[in-house]
N, C-alpha and C positions, 0 to 999 in steps of 0.2 A: 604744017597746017594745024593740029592740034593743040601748042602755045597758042596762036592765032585765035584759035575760039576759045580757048580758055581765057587769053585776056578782054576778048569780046565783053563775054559771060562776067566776067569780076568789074570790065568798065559800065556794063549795063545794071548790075546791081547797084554798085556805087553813085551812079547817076541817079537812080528809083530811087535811095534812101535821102537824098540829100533834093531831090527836083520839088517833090510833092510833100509837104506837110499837113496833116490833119487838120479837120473845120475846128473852130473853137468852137469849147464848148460856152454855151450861152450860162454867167452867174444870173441873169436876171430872174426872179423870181416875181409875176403878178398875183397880188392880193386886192382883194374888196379893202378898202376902205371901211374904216369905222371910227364912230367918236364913244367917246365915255360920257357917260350922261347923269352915271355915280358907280360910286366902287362897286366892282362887281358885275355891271352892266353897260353893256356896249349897243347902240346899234349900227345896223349897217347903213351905209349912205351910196352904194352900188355905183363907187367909183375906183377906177383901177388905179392901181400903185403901185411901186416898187419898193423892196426891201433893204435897196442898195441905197446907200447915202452918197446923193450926187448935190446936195447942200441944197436943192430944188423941194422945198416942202409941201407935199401933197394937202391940198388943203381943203376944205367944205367950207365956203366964208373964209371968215378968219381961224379956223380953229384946224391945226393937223391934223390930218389923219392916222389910224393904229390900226396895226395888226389883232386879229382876234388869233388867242392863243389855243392850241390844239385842243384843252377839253371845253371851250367855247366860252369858260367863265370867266376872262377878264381880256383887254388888250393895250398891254403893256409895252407894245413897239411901235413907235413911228414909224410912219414911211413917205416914201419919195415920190416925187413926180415923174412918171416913167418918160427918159428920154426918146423925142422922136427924129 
C-alpha cells in the first residue's frame, strides 16, 4: 500500500507542474499621448497609448504621438495605438 501512495503523490505532483501554467504577464504599458510643439516641450493631448510597436501609429490628426520622458522635459518616444 505505501509504493501505491507514493506513486499517487509523485503522479499528482507531476500532473500540477505540467496541467496549470501561470497567467502571462501583460508587456503593455499605457501612456498619455503627447506631441512636441518644440524642443523641449511637449504637450499632452489625453489620449492613451502603447509603448509597444504594433506598426499602428497612435496619432492626434496626422502627427504621432510620444511618450513624455520621466523628468517631464522632452518626449522622445513614439507610441502605438493600443490594441483592442
Amino acid at each position: 500500500m505505501r509504493p501505491a501512495l507514493m506513486l499517487s503523490a509523485f503522479g499528482l505532483a507531476i500532473f500540477s507542474a505540467f496541467a496549470f501554467k501561470p497567467a502571462e504577464k501583460s508587456t503593455l504599458a499605457v501612456h498619455k499621448g503627447y506631441i512636441q510643439t518644440s524642443p523641449g516641450n511637449c504637450e499632452n493631448k489625453m489620449i492613451d497609448c502603447q509603448d509597444v510597436d504594433n506598426g499602428q501609429p497612435c496619432l492626434f490628426g496626422a502627427v504621432q504621438l510620444r511618450r513624455l520622458n520621466a523628468s517631464g522635459t522632452s518626449c522622445p518616444t513614439l507610441l502605438w495605438k493600443i490594441d483592442q
